[in-house]
C-alpha positions as CSV (number, residue, x, y, z in Angstrom):
1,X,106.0,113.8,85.4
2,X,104.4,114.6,82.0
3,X,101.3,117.4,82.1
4,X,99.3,114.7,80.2
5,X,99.8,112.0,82.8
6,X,97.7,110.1,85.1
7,X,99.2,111.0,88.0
8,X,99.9,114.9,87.4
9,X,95.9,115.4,86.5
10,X,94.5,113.5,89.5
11,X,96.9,113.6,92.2
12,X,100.1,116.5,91.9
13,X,97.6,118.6,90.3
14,X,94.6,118.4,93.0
15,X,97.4,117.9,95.7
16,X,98.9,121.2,95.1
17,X,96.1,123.4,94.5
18,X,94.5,122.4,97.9
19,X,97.3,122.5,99.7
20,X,97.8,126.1,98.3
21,X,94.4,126.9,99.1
22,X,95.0,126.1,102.9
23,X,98.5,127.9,103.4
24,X,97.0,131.3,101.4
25,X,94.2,130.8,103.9
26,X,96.9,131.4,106.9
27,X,97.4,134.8,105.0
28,X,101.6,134.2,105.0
29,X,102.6,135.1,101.8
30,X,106.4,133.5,102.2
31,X,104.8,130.4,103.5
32,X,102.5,130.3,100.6
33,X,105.4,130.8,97.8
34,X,107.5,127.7,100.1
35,X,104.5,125.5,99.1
36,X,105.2,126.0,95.7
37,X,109.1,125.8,95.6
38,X,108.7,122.6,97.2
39,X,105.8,121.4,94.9
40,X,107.7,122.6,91.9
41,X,110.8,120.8,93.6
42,X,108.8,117.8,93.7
43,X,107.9,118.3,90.5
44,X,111.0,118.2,88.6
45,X,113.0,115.4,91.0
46,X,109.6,113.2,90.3
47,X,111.6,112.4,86.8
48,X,115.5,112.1,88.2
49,X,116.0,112.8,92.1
50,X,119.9,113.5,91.1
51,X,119.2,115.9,88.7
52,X,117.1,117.7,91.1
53,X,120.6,118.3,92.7
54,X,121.5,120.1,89.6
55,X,118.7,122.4,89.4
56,X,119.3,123.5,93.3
57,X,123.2,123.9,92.0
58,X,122.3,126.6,89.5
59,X,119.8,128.2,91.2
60,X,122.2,128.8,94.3
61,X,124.8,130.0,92.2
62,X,122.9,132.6,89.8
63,X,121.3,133.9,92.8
64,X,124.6,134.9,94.6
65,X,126.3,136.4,91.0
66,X,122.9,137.9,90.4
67,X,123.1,139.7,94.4
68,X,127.0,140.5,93.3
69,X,126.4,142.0,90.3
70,X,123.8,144.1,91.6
71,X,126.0,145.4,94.3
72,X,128.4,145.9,91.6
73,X,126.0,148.1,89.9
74,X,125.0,150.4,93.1
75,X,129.0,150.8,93.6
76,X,129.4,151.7,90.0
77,X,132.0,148.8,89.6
78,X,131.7,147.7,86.3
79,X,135.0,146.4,85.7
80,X,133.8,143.8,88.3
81,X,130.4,143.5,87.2
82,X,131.9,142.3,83.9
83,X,134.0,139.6,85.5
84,X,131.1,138.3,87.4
85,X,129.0,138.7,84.1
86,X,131.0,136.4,82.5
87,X,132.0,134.0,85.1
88,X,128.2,133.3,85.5
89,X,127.5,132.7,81.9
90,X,130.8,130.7,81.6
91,X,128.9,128.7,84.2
92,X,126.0,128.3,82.6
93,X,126.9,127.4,79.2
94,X,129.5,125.2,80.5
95,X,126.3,123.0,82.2
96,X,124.1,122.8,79.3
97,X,127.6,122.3,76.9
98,X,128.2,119.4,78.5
99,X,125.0,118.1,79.4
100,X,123.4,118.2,75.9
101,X,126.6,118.7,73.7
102,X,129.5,116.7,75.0
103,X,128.5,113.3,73.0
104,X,127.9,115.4,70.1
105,X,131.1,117.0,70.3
106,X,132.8,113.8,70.5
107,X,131.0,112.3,68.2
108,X,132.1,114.4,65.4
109,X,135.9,114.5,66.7
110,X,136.0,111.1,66.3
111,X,134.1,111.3,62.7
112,X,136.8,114.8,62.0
113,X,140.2,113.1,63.6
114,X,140.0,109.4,63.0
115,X,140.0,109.2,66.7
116,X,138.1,106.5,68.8
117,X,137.2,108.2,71.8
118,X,133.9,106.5,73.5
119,X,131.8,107.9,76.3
120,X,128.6,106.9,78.2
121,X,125.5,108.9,76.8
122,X,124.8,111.4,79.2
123,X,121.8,112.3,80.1
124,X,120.1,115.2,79.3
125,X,118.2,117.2,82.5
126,X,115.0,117.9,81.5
127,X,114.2,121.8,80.7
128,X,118.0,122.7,81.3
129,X,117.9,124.6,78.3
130,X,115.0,126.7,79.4
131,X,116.5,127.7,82.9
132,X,119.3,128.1,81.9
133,X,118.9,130.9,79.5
134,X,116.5,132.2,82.0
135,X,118.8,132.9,84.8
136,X,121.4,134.1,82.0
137,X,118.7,136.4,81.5
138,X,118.2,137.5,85.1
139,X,122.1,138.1,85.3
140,X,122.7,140.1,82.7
141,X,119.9,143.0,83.7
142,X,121.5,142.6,87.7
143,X,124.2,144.1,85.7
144,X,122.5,146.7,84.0
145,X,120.5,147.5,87.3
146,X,117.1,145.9,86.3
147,X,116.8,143.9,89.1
148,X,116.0,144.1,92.7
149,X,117.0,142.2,96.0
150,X,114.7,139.8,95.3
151,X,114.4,137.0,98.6
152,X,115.7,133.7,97.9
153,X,112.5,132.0,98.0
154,X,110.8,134.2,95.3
155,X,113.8,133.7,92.9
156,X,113.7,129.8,93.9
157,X,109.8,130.0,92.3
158,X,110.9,132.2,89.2
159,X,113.1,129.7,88.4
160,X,111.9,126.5,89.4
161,X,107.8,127.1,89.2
162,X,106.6,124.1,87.6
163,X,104.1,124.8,84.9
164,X,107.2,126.3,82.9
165,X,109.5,124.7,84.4
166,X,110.1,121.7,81.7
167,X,109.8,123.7,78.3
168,X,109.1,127.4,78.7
169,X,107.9,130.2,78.1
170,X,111.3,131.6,79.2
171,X,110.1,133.7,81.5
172,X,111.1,137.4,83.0
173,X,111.8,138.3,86.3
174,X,110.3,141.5,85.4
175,X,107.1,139.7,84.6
176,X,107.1,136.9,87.5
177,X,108.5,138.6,90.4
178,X,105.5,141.3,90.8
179,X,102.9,138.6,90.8
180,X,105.0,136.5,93.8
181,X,105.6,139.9,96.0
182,X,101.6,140.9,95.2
183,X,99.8,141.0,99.1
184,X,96.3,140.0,99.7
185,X,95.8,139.2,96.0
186,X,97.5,135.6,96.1
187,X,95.7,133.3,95.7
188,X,92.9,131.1,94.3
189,X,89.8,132.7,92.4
190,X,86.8,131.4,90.8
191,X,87.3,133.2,88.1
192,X,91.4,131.8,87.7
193,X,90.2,128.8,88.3
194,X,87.4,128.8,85.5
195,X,89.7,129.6,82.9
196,X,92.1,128.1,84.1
197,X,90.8,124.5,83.6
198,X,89.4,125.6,80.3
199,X,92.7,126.8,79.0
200,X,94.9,123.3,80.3
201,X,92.0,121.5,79.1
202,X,91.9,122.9,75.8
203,X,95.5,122.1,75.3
204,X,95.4,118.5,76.7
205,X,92.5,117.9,73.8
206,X,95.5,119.5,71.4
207,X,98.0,117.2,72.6
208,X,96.2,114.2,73.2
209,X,93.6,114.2,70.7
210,X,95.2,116.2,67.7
211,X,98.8,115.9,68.0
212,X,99.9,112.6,69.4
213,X,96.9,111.2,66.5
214,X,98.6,112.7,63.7
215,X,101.8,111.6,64.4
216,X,100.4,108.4,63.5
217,X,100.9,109.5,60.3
218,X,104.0,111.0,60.3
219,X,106.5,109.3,62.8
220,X,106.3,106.1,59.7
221,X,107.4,108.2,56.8
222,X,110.4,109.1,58.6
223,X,111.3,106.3,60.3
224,X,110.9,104.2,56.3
225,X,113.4,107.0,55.2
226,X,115.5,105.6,58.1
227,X,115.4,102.5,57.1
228,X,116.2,103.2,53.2
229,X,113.2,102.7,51.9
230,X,112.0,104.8,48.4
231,X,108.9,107.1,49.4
232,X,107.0,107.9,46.9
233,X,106.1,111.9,46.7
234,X,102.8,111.6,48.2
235,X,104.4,109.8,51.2
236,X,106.7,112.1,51.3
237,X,105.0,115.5,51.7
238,X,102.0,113.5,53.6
239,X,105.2,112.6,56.5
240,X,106.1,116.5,56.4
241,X,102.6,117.7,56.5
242,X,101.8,115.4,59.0
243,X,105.1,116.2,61.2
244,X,103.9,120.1,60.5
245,X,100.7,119.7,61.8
246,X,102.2,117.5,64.9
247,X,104.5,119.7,66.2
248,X,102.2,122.9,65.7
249,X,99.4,121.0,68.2
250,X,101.7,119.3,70.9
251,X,103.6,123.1,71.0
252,X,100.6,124.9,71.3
253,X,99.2,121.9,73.5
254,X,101.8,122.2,75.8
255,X,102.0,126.2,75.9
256,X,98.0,126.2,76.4
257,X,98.7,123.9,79.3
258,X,101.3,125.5,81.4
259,X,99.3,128.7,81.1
260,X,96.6,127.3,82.3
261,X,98.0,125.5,85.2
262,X,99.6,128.8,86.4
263,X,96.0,130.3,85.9
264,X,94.8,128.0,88.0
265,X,97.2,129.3,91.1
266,X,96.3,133.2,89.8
267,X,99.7,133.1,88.4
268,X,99.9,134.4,84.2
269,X,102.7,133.4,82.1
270,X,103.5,135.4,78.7
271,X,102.1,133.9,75.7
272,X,104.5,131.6,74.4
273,X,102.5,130.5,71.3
274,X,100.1,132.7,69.3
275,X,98.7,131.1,65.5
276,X,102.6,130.6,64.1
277,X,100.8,129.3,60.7
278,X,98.7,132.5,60.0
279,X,102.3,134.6,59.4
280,X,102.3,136.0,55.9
281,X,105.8,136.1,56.6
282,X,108.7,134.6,58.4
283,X,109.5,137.6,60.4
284,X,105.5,137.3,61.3
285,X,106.1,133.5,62.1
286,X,109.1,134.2,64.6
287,X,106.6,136.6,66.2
288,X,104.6,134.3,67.0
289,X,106.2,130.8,67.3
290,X,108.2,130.5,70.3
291,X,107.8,133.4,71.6
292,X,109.7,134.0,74.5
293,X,112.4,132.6,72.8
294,X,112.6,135.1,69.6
295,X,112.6,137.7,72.7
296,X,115.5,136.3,74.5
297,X,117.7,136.2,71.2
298,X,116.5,139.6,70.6
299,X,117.5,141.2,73.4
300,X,120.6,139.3,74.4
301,X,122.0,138.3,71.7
302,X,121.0,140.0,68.0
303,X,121.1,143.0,69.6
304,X,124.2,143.0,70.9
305,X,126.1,142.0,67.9
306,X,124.0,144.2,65.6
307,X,125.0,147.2,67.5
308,X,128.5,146.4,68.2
309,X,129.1,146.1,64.4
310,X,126.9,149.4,64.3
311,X,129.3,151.1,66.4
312,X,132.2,149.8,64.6
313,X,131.0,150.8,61.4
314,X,130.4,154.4,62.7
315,X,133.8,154.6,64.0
316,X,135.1,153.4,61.0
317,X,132.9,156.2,58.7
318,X,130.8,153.5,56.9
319,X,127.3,154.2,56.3
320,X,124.8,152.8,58.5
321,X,121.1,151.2,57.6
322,X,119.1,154.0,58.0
323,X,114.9,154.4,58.3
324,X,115.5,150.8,56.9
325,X,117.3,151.6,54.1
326,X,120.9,150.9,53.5
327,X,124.2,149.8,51.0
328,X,125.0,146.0,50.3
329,X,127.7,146.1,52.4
330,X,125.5,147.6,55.7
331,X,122.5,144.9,55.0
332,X,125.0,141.5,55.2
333,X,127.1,143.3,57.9
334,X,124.3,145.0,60.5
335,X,121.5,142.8,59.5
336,X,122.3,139.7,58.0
337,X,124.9,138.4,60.1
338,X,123.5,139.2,63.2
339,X,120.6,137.3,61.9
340,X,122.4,134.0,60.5
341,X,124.2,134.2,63.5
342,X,121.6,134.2,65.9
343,X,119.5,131.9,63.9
344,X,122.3,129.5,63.6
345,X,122.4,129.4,68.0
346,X,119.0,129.2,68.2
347,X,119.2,126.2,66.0
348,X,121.8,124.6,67.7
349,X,119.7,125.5,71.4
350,X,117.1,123.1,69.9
351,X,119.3,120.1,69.5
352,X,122.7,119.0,69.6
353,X,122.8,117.6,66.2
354,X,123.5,119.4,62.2
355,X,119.9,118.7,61.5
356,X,119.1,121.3,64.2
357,X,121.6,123.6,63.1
358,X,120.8,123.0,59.4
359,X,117.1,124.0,60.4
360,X,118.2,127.2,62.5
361,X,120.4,128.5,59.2
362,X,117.3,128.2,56.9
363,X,115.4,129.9,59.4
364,X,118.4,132.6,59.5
365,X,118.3,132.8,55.4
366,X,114.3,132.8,55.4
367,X,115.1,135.9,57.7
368,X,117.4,137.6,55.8
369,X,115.7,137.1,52.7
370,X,112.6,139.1,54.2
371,X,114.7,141.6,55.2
372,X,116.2,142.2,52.5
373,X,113.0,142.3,50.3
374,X,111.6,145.1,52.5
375,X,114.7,147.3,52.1
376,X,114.7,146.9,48.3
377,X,111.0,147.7,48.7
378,X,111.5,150.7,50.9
379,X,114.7,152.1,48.7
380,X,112.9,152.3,45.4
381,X,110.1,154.0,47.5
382,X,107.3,150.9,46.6
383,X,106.3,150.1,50.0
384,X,102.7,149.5,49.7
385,X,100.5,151.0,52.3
386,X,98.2,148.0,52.8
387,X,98.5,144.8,51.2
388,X,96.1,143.1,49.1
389,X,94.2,139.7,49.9
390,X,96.2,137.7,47.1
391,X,99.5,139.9,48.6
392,X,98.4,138.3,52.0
393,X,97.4,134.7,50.5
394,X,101.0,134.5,48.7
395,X,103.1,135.8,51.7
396,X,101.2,133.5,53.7
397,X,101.5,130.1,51.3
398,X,105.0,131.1,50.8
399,X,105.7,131.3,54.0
400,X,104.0,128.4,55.1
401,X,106.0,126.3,52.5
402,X,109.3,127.5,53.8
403,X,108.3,126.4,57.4
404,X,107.6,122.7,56.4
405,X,110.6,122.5,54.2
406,X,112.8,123.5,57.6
407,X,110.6,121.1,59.9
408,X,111.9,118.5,58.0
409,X,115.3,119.0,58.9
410,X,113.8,119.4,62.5
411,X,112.2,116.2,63.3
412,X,114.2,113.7,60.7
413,X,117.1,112.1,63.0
414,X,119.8,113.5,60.2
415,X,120.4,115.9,57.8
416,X,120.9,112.5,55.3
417,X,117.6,112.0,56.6
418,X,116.1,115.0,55.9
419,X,117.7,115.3,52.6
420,X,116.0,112.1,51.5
421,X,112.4,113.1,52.4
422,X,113.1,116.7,50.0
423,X,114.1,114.6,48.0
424,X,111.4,112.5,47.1
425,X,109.0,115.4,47.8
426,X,110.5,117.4,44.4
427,X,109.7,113.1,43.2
428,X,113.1,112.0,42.9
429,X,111.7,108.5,43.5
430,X,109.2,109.4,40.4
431,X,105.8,110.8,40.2
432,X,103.6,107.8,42.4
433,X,100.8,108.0,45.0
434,X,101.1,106.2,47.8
435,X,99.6,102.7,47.6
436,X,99.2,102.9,51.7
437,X,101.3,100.6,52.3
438,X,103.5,102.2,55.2
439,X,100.5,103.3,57.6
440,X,98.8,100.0,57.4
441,X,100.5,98.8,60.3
442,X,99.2,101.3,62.6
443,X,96.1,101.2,64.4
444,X,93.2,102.6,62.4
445,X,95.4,104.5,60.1
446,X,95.4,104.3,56.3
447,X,96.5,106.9,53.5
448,X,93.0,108.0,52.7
449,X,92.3,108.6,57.0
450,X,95.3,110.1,57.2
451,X,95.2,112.7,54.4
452,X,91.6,113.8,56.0
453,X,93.3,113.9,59.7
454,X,95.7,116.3,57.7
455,X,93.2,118.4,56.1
456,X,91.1,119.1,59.0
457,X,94.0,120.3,61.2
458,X,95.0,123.0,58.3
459,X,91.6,124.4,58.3
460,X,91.7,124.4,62.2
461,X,95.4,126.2,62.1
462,X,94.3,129.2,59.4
463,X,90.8,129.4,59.5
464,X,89.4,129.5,63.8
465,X,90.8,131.4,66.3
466,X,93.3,130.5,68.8
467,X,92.6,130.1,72.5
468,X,93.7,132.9,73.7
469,X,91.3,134.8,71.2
470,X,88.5,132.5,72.3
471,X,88.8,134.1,75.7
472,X,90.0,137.0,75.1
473,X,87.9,139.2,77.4
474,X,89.3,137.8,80.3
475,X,93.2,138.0,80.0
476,X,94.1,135.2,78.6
477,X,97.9,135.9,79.3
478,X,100.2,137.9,80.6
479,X,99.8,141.2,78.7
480,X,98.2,139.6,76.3
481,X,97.7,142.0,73.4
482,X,96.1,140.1,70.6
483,X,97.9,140.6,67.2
484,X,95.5,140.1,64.3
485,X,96.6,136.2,64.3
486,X,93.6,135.7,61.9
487,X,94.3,138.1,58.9
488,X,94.3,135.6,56.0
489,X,90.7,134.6,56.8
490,X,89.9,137.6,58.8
491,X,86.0,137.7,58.1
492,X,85.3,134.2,58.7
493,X,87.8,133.7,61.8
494,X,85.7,136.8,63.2
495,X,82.6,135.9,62.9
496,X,83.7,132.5,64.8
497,X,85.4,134.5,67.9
498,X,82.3,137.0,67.5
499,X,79.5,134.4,68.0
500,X,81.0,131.9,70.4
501,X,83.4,133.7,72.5
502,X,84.2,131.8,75.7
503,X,82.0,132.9,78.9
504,X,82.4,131.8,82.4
505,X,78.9,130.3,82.2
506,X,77.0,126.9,82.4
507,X,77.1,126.1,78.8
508,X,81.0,126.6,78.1
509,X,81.3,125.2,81.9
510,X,79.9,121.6,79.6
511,X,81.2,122.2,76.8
512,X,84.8,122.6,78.7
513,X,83.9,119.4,80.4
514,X,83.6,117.6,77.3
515,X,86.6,119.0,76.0
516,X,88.6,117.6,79.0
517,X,87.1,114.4,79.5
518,X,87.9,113.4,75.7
519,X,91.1,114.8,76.4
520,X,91.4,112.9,79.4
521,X,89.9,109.4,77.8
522,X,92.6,109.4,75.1
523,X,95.5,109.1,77.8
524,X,95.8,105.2,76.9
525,X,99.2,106.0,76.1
526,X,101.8,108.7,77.4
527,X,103.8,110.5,75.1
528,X,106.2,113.5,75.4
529,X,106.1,116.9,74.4
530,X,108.2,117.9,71.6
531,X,109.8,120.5,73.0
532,X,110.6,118.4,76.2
533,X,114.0,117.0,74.5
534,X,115.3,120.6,74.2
């Protein structure tokens, strides 16, 4: 069941919140969190009953480890903390290896070895990817004593709770459980509701409207490069502009979305998504594309590594990076393969394909690049203490540049693929406009139509405010701080957020309507989110 769907906007939707408006009613807090297990239940066995069977397998088992290796931790048993540690992750990877990369691993045995094994395509459980890091998550802080003993039922909703079920954010427990034990503040609000509806609405226009139009434009480009055919350069960087400004609205669609459902039930999810395109760097991008994600690697995996090679290092009396400043030999060490390496997973977490992990180690050398730069800056002392406008326009057009040339690589089917599209954007195939040719068989769409499409969705993406800094008085998020996500057109994106900052009041109540019956009116054809094959 897809948000933009038929059937979750006017029955699941309506369904569940009035059914959770009766059981809060009854003033039963457990009963009220059973209604949602079994809605989000629903929910996710709505796509593939058997799979449903899955999710209930994982949950059960994390839940038990997570109990064990919280016992372990009051006993001060960490020798057997470690082993369940371990046995639980072994668990988990070993579902999502071979649910998304068993064919894929086969595949290129066969390609390696000669060999001729063949297998049925399995397939992939929708958001297993997302859970499953989630509950790696929840047992790795059981067994540093971060957790509680949570009931069954409220872990059941951290895991399973529908708006972020399917594609994230990858929640906390730290951030979900409080708001599921809260008592007499559980339930539905005006106020929720209000923005709540503007919020989903706002990201169903995104989806439906924005992104799922402009792929119109881009899904031909590389599907021709499939096929062989010689793109000319315009083509070319029209398909990766277009697939750019795709995947930024049907992300940010889809995070917008499941906030706002969760809003809806008085529930606030982390900001997932926050103006990825207004970086004027790529450390600044991976702050805010994806975010949940950057904070899982973070914390459970660079970390880790970085400061196991710290403490070897130490042990061995090398120098360290220090205040940000270090030798050659501490930078590609402590920083950049920690970084490569984590990059490198988090491409390979996308997809089970080398486009994916050919896209997560450019991400990794974009990283380690801007690293790099900062500790030359800081070690001959020319750290400036505020950057320029131009400073901030280069950074950002740089940085912009690197992100389409590595979204290539993520939406093309192969890195052959891929390859060809750069290719004929550097014009390989010659220096040639595009005579139209390959959008005239879509509906409405031509060369000229399409490069405007383009156009405006650039100026929406760096010059007006995101939604959460449209409503921004009213707690958009969970702990939603806002970060500036407007500095290259600072003046002008203020005085938009200044002047018509959303209110909960009759005109924005239209203006909202609007938004979601236009929203609602281009649902003549379901598509998937993005991020829903992940």
């Amino acid at each position: 069941m897809l948000f933009n769907s038929y059937e979750f906007i006017l029955l699941f939707v309506p369904i569940t919140l009035i059914g959770f408006c009766l059981v809060t009613r009854l003033k039963h807090q457990r009963l009220t969190i059973f209604w949602l297990v079994i809605a989000s239940f629903f929910f996710y066995g709505w796509w593939n009953p058997p799979y449903l069977l899955l999710l209930l397998l994982s949950i059960g088992v994390n839940y038990i480890l997570g109990q064990a290796l919280n016992r372990a931790y009051m006993a001060e048993d960490e020798s057997v903390g470690k082993v369940l540690l371990i046995g639980g992750i072994v668990f988990n990877l070993g579902l999502i290896g071979y649910y998304k990369y068993f064919n894929f691993f086969v595949d290129n045995v066969n390609a390696i070895v000669g060999t001729s094994f063949n297998i049925s395509a399995i397939v992939l459980p929708l958001g297993i990817s997302f859970y499953t890091f989630q509950q790696i998550s929840y047992l790795v802080d059981s067994l540093e004593g971060e957790t509680k003993h949570y009931r069954f039922i409220d872990y059941c909703l951290f895991v399973s709770f529908f708006p972020q079920l399917i594609a994230g954010p990858i929640v906390s427990h730290q951030e979900m459980m409080p708001q599921f034990s809260r008592r007499g503040k559980f339930g539905i609000s005006q106020e929720s509701l209000a923005i709540g509806l503007t919020i989903f609405s706002i990201g169903l226009f995104k989806k439906v409207i924005l992104a799922d139009q402009i792929a119109l434009y881009s899904t031909p480009v590389f599907n021709a490069a499939d096929q062989g055919v010689s793109l000319t350069i315009a083509e070319a960087w029209m398909g990766a502009l277009a697939y750019t400004m795709q995947i930024y609205f049907d992300f940010s669609g889809y995070s917008d979305m499941a906030i706002g459902i969760a809003r809806l039930f008085s529930i606030q999810l982390p900001l997932n998504f926050n103006s990825p395109y207004k970086a004027v760097n790529i450390i600044d991008f991976w702050g805010r594309w994806h975010m949940t994600l950057t904070r899982f690697l973070t914390r459970y995996l660079y970390n880790p590594i970085a400061l196991s090679l710290s403490r070897k290092r130490a042990r061995d009396g090398k120098d360290l990076i220090k205040r940000g400043v270090g030798s050659f030999s501490a930078f590609t060490e402590l920083l950049a393969f920690p970084t490569i390496t984590t990059m490198f997973l988090a491409g390979l977490w996308h997809g089970a394909g080398w486009q994916y992990i050919v896209f997560g180690l450019l991400h990794g050398l974009y990283l380690t690049v801007n690293h790099g730069w900062h500790m030359l800056l800081k070690a001959f002392g020319q750290v400036p203490k505020k950057t320029t406008w131009w400073q901030n326009r280069l950074g950002h057009l740089l940085t912009f540049g690197c992100v389409v040339v590595a979204m290539v690589f993520f939406r093309a089917p192969s890195v052959n693929n891929a390859i060809t599209i750069l290719s004929a954007m550097v014009g390989a195939n010659g220096i040639s406009l595009s005579d139209g040719a390959l959008f005239t068989n879509q509906l409405f769409s031509n060369a000229k139509l399409g490069l405007l499409w383009i156009v405006a969705l650039m100026a929406i993406t760096f010059l007006c405010p995101n939604t959460q800094e449209w409503l921004s008085e009213h707690s958009p998020a969970l702990d939603y701080k806002p970060i500036n996500p407007t500095k290259p057109f600072h003046n002008w994106a203020s005085y938009i957020q200044k002047h018509l900052k959303w209110q909960p009041n009759h005109a924005w109540a239209m203006i909202t309507a609007a938004i979601a019956v236009t929203g609602f009116l281009g649902l003549s054809g379901v598509s998937e989110f993005i991020y829903f094959q992940f």
